[in-house]
DRENNUDO-309988 format. One record per residue: residue in one letter; x, y, z of N, C-alpha, C in turn; residue number from 1. Coordinates in nm, 3 decimals, padded with zeros to 5 digits. Layout:
N
FITOR, A, X, Y, Z, X, Y, Z, X, Y, Z, NUM
...
//
This chain:
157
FITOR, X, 00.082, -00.119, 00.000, 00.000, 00.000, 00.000, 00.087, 00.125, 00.000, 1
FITOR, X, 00.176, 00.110, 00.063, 00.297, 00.218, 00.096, 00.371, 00.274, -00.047, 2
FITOR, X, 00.388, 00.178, -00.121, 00.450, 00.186, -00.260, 00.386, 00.214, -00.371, 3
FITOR, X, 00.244, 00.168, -00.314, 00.111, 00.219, -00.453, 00.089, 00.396, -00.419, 4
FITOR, X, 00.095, 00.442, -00.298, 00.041, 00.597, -00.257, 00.179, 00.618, -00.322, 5
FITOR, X, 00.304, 00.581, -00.276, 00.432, 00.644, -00.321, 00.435, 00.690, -00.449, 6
FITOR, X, 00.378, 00.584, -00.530, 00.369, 00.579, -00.717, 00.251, 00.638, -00.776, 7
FITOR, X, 00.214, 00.654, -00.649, 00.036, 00.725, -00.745, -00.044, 00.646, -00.827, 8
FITOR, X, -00.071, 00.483, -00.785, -00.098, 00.376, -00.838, -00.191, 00.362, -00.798, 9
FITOR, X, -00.380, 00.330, -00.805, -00.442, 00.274, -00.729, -00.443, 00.141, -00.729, 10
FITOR, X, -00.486, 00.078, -00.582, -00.480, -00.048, -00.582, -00.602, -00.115, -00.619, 11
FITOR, X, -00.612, -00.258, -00.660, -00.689, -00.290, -00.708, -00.753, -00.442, -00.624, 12
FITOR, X, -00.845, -00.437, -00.558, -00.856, -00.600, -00.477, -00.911, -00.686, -00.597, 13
FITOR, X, -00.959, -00.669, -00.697, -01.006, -00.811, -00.786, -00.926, -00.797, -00.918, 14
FITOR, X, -00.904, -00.907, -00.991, -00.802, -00.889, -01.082, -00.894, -00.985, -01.148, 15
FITOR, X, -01.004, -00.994, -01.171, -01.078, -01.079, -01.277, -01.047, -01.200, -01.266, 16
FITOR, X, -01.071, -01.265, -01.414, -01.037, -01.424, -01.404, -00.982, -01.465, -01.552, 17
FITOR, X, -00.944, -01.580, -01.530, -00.843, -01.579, -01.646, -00.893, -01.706, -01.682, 18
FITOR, X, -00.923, -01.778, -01.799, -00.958, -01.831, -01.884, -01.068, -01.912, -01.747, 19
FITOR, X, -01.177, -01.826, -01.700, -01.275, -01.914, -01.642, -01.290, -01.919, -01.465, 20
FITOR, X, -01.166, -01.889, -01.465, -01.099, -01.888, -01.297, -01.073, -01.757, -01.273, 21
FITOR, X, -01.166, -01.738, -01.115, -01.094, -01.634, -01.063, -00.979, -01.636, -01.016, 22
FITOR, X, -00.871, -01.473, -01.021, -00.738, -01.452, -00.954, -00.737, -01.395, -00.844, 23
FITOR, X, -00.716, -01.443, -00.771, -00.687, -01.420, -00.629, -00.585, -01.390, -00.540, 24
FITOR, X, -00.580, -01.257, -00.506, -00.442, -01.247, -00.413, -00.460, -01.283, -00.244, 25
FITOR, X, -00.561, -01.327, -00.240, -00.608, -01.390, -00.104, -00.716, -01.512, -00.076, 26
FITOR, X, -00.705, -01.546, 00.025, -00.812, -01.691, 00.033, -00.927, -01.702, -00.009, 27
FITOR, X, -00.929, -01.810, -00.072, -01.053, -01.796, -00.159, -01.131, -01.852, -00.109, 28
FITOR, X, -01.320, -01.749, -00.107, -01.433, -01.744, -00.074, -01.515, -01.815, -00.154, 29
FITOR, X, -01.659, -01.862, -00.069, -01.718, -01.894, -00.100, -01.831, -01.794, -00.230, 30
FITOR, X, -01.761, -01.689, -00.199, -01.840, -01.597, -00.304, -01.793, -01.582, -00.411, 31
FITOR, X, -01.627, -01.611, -00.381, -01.580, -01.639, -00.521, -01.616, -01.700, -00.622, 32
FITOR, X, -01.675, -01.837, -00.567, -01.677, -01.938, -00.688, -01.822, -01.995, -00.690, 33
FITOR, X, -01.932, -01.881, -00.653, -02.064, -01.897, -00.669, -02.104, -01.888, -00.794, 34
FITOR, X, -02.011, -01.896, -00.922, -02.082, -01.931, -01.056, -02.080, -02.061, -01.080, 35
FITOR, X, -01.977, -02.147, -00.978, -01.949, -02.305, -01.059, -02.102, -02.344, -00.936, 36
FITOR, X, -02.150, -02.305, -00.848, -02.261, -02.362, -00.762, -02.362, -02.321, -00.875, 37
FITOR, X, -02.388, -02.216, -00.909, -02.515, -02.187, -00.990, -02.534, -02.284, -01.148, 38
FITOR, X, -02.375, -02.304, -01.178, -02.438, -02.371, -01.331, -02.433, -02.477, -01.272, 39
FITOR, X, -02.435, -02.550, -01.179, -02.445, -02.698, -01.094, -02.616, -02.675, -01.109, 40
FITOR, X, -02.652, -02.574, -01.065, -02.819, -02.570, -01.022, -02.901, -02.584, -01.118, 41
FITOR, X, -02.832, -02.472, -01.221, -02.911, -02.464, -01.356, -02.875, -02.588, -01.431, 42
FITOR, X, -02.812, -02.646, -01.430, -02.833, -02.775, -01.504, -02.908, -02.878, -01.477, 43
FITOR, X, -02.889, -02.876, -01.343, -03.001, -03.005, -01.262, -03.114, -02.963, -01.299, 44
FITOR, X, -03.151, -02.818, -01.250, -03.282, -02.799, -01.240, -03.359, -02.816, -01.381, 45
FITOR, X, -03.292, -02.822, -01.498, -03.342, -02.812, -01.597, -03.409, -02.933, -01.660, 46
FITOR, X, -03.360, -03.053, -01.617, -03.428, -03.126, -01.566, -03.594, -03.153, -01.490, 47
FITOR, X, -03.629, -03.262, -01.528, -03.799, -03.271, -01.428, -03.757, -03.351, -01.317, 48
FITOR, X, -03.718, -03.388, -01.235, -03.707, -03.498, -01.192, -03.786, -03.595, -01.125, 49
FITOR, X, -03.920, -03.566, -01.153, -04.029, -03.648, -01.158, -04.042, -03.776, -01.311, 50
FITOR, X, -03.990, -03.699, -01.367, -04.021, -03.741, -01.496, -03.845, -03.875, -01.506, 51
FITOR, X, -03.711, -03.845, -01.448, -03.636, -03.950, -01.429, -03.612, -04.011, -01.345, 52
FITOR, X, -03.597, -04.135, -01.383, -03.568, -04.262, -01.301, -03.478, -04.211, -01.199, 53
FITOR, X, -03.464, -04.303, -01.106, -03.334, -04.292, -01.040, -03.196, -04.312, -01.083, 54
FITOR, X, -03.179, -04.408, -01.139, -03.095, -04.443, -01.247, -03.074, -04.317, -01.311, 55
FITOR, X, -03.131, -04.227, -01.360, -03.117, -04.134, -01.476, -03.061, -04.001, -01.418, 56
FITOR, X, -03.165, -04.025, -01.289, -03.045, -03.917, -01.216, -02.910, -03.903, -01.110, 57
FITOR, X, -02.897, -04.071, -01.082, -02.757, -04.076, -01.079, -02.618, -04.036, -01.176, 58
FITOR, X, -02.673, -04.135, -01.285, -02.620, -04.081, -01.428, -02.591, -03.906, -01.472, 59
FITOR, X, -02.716, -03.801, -01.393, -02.703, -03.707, -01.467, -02.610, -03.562, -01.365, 60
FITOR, X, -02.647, -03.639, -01.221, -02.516, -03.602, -01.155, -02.379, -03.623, -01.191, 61
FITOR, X, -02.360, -03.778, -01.189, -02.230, -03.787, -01.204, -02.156, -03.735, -01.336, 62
FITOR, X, -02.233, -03.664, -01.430, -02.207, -03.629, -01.572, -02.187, -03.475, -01.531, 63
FITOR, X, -02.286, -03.402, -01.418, -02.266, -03.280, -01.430, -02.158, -03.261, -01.308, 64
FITOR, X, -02.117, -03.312, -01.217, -02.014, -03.348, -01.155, -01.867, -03.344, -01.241, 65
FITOR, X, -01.873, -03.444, -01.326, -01.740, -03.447, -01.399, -01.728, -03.327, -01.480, 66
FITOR, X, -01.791, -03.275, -01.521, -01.826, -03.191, -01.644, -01.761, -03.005, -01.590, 67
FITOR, X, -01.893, -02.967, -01.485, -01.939, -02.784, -01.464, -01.785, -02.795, -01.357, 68
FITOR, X, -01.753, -02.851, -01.287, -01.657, -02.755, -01.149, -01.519, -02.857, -01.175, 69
FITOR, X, -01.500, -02.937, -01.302, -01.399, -02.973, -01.304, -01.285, -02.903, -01.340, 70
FITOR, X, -01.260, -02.832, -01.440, -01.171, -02.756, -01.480, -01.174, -02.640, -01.372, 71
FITOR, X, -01.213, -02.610, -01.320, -01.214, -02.532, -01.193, -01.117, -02.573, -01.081, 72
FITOR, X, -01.187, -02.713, -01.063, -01.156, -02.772, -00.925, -00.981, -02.824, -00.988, 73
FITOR, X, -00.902, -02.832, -01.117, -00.820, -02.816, -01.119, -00.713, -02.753, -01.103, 74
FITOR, X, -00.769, -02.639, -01.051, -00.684, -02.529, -01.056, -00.673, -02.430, -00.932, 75
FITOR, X, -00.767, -02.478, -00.826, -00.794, -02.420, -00.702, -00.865, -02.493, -00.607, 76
FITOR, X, -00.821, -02.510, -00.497, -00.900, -02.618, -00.409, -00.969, -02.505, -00.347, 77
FITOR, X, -01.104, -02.547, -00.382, -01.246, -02.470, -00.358, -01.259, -02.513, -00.168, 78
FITOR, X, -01.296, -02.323, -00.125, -01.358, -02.349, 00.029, -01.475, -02.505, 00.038, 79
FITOR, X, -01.451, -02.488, 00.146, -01.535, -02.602, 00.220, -01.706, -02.547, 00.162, 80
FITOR, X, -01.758, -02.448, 00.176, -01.843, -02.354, 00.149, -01.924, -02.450, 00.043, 81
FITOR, X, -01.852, -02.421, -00.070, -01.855, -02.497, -00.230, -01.860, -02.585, -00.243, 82
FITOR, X, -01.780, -02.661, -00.147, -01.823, -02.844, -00.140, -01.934, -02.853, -00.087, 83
FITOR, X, -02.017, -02.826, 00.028, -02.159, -02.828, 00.098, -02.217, -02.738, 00.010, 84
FITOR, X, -02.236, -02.647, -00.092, -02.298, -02.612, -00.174, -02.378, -02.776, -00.303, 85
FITOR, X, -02.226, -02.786, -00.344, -02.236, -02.897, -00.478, -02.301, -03.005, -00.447, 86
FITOR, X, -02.306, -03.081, -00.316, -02.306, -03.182, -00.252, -02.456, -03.190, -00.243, 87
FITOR, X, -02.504, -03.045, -00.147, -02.652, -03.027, -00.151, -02.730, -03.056, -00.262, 88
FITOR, X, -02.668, -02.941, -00.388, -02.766, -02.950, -00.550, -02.754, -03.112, -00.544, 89
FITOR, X, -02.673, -03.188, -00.517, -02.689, -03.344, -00.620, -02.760, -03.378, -00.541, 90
FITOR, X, -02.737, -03.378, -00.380, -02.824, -03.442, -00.274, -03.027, -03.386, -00.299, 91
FITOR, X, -03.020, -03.329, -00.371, -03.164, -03.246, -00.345, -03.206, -03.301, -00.473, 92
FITOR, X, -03.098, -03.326, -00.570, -03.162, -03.359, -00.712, -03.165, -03.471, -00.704, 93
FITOR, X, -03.094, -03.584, -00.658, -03.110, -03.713, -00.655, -03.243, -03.761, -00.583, 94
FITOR, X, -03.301, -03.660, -00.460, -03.403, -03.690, -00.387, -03.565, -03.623, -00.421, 95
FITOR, X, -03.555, -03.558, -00.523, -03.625, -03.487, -00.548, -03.667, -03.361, -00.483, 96
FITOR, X, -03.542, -03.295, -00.448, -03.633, -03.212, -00.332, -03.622, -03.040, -00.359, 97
FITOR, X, -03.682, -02.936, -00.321, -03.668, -02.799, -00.435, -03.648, -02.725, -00.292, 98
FITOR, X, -03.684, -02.624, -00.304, -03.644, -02.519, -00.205, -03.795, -02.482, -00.159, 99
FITOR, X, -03.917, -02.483, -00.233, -04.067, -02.509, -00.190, -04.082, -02.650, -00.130, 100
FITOR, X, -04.030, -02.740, -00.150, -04.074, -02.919, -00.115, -03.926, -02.985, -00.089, 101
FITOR, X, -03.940, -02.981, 00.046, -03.818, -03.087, 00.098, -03.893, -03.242, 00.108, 102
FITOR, X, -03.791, -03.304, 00.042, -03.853, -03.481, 00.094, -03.733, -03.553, 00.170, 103
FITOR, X, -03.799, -03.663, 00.228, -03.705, -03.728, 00.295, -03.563, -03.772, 00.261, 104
FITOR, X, -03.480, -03.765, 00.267, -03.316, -03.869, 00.233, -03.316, -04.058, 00.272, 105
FITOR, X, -03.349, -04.112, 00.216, -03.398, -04.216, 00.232, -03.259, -04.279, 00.283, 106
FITOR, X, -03.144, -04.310, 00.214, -03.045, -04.315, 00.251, -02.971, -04.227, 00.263, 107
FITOR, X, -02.790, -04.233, 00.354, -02.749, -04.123, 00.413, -02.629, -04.099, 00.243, 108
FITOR, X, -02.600, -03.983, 00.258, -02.467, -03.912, 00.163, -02.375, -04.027, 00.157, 109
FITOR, X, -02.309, -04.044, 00.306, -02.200, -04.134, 00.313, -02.218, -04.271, 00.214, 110
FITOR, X, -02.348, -04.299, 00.241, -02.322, -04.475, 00.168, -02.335, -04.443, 00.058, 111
FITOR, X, -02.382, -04.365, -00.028, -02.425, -04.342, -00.150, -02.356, -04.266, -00.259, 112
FITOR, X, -02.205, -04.279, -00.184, -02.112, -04.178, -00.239, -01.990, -04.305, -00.217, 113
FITOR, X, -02.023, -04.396, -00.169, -01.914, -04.490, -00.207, -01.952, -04.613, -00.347, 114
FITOR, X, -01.809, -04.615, -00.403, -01.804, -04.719, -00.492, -01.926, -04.784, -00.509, 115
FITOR, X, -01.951, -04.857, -00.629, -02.100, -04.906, -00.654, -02.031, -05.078, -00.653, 116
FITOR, X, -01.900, -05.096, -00.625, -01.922, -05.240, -00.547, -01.896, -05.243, -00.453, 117
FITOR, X, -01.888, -05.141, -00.370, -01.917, -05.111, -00.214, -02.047, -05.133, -00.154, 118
FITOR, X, -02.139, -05.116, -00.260, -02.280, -05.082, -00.220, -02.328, -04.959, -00.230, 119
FITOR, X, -02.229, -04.894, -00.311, -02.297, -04.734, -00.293, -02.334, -04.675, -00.454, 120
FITOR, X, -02.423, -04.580, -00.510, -02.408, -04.580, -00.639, -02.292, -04.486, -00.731, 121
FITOR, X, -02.170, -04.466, -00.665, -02.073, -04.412, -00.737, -02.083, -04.313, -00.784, 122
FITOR, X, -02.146, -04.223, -00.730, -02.115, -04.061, -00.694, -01.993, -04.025, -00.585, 123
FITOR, X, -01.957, -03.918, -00.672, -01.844, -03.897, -00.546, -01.854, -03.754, -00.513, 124
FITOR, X, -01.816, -03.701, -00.386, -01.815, -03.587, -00.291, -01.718, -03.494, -00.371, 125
FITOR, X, -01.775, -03.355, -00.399, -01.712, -03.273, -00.443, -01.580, -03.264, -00.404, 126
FITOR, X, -01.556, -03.292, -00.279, -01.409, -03.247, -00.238, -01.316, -03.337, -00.273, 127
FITOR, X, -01.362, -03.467, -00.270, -01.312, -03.602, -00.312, -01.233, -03.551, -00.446, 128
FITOR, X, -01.342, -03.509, -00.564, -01.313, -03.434, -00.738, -01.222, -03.380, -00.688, 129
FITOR, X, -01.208, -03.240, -00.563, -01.121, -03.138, -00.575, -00.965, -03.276, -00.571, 130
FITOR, X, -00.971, -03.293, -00.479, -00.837, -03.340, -00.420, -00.788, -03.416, -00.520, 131
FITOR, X, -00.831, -03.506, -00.612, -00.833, -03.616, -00.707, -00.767, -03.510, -00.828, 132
FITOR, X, -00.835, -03.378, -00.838, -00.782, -03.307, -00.962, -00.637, -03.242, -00.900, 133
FITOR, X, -00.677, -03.207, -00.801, -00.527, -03.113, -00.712, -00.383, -03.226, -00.730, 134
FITOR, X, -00.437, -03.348, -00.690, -00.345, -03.436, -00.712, -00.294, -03.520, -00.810, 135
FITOR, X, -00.406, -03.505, -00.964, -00.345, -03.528, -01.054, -00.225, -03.403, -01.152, 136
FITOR, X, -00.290, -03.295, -01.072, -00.166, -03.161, -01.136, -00.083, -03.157, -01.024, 137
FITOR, X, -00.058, -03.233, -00.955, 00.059, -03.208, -00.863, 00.200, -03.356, -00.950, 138
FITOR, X, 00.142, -03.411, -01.005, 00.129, -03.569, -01.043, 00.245, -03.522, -01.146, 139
FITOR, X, 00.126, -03.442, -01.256, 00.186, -03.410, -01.373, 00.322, -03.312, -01.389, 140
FITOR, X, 00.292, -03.174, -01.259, 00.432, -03.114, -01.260, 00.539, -03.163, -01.204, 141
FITOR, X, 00.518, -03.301, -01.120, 00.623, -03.371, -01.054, 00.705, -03.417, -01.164, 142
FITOR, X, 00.600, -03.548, -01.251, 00.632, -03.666, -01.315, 00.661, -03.593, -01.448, 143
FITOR, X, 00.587, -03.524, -01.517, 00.601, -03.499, -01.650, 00.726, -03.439, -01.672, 144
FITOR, X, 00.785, -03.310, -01.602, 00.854, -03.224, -01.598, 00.986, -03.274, -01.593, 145
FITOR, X, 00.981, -03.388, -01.468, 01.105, -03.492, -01.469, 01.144, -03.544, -01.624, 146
FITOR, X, 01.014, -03.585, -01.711, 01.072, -03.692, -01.779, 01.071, -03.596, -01.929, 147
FITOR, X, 01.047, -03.508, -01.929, 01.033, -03.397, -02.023, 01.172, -03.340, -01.997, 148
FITOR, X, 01.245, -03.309, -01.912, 01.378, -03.284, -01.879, 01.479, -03.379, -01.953, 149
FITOR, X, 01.441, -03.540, -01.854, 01.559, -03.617, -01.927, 01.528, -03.671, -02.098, 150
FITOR, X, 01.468, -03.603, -02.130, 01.420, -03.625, -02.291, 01.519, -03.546, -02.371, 151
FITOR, X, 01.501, -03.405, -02.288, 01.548, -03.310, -02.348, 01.701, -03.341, -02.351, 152
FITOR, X, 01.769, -03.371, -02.196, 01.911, -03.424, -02.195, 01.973, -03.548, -02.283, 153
FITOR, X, 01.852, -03.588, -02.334, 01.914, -03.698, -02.396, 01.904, -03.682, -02.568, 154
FITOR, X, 01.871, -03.628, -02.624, 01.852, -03.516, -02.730, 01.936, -03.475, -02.763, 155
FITOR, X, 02.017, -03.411, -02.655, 02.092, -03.317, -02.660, 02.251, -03.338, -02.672, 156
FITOR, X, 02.245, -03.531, -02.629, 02.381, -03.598, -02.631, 02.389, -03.663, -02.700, 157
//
């Protein structure tokens, strides 16, 4: 701040977003990333879900799951906020339930988010996605970079 008044610079707290993602010079909020919760909503909701099976809307989670907050969730491990956001839309869409008409949870999150030869139908917990993507780009700048190096050294002899 000292160096921006010095320079006659104003400072700026949001710096937009860059191909999709917000930039952040501080911890990131749940308000931040209230567009990847909303196209979670608008997609479900667009949907009847009277009108699909259960089946159809397991299927149409786990499609909008992989799909709306993935390239996201690559690139920033989303507040806790965002995970109990995402979790809810599938939990409410899988059960049929709106913001006028709550219905029961017949079974709990936990079982129904494990493996489907666990017994569960193979949905998985937003945070589960985050960590799974965090750790496949941790994967790639480890492993790739290594072997993209000795490629290059060996090229070169």
């Amino acid at each position: 701040m000292l160096l921006a008044s010095l320079l006659k610079i104003p400072l700026s707290h949001s710096f937009g977003e860059y191909l999709g993602c917000p930039i952040l010079n501080r911890r990131p909020k749940k308000s931040d990333f209230k567009f990847v919760i909303d196209k979670i909503y608008s997609k479900l909701a667009g949907w009847k879900t009277k009108c699909v099976a259960m089946l159809g809307r397991v299927t149409l989670i786990k499609y909008v799951n992989r799909t709306i907050p993935a390239y996201v969730m690559q690139n920033v491990m989303l507040p806790k906020g965002v995970h109990k956001a995402i979790d809810k839309a599938n939990r409410d869409f899988l059960w049929e339930s709106s913001e006028n008409e709550r219905k029961i949870h017949s079974v709990g999150w936990d079982k129904i988010t494990k493996p489907t030869d666990l017994g569960g139908l193979g949905i998985r917990k937003s945070y589960d996605n985050n960590i799974i993507a965090m750790a496949k780009l941790n994967w790639r700048m480890n492993v790739e970079d290594k072997v993209n190096l000795v490629l290059r050294f060996t090229v070169q002899i």
